[in-house]
C-alpha positions in Angstrom: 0.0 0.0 0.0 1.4 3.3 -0.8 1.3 7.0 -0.2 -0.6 9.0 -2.7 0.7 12.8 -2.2 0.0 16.4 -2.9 2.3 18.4 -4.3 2.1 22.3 -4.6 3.7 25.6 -6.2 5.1 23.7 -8.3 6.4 26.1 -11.4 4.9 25.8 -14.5 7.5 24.5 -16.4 8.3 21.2 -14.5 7.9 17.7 -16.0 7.2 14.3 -14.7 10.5 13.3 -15.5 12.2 15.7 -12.7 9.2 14.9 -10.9 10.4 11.4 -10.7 13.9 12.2 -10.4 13.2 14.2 -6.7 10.9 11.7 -5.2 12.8 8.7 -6.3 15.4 10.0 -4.2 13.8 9.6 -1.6 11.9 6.2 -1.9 10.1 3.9 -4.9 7.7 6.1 -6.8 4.4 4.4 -8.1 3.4 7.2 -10.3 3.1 11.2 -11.3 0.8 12.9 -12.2 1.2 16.9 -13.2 -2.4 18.4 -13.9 -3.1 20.1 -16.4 -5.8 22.6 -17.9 -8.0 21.1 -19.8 -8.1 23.7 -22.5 -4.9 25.1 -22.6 -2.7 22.0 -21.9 -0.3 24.2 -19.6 0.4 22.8 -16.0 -1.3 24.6 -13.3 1.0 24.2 -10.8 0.4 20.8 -8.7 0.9 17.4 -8.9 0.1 14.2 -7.6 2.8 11.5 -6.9 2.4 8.4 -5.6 5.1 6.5 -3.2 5.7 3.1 -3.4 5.3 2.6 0.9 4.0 5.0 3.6 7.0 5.2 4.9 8.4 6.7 1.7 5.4 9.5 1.5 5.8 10.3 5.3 9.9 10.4 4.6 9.1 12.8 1.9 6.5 15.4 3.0 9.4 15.9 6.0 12.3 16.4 3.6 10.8 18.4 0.4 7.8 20.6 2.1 8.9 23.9 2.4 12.2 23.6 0.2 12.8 25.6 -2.6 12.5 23.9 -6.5 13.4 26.2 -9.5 12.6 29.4 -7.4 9.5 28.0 -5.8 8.7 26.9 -2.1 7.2 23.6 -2.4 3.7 22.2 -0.7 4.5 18.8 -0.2 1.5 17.0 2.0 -0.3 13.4 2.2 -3.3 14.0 -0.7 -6.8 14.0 0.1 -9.6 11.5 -1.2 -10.8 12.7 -4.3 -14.7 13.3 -3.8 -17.1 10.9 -5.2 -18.8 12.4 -8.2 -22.0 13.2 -7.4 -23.7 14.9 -9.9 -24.2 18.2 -8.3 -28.0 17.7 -7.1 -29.9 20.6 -6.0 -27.7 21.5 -2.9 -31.3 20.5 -0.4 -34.0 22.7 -2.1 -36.7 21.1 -4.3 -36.5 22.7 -7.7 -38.8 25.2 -8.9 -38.7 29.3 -8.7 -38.9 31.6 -5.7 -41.1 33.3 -7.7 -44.2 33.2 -7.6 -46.2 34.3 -10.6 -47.2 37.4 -9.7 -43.4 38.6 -9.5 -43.4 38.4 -5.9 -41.2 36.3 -3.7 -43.1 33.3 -2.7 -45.4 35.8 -1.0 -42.6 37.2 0.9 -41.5 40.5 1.2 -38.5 41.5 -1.0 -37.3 44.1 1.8 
C-alpha cells in the first residue's frame, strides 16, 4: 500500500521526469501525475505523486515541504480523497422558482 501525495507551487514549467527524479530520491515512486488545464494543456502548478510505501510518502512530506525547487517553495502534503462524483443535485432545495407568478417572492417581502 502506498502513499498518494500532494504536491504544490510547483512552477509551470516542471515535468514528470524531474518529478520522478526528486521523489525517487527519496523512496520507490508508483506514479506522477502533473495536472493540467484542460483547454490550454499548460500545467497549473500541482501534482500528484504516488510513493511506493508509507513510509516513503511520510519520509518525503518531511524532507521536500517547504524547500525551494526552481525558485519556488514547495507544498509537499499526504493528498486527500478525491470526492465521489455526485452529480451536483440541488444542494437541499426542491426545484422550482422563488417566484411566484405574480413577480413576488413566494409571498414574501423583497425588503
Amino acid at each position: 500500500m502506498g502513499k498518494k501525495l500532494y504536491v504544490g507551487n510547483l512552477p509551470f514549467s516542471v515535468t514528470d521526469q524531474a518529478l520522478q527524479k526528486i521523489f525517487s530520491e527519496i523512496g520507490t515512486v508508483e506514479s506522477v501525475r502533473i495536472i493540467t488545464d484542460r483547454d490550454t494543456g499548460r500545467a497549473k502548478g500541482f501534482a500528484f505523486v504516488e510513493m511506493a510505501k508509507d513510509e516513503d510518502g511520510a519520509a518525503a512530506i518531511s524532507t521536500l515541504n517547504g524547500k525551494e525547487y526552481d525558485g519556488r517553495v514547495l507544498t509537499v502534503a499526504e493528498a486527500r480523497p478525491q470526492a465521489s462524483p455526485g452529480g451536483g443535485g440541488s444542494r437541499g432545495r426542491q426545484g422550482g422558482s422563488r417566484r411566484g407568478g405574480d413577480g413576488s417572492f413566494g409571498g414574501r417581502k423583497r425588503w
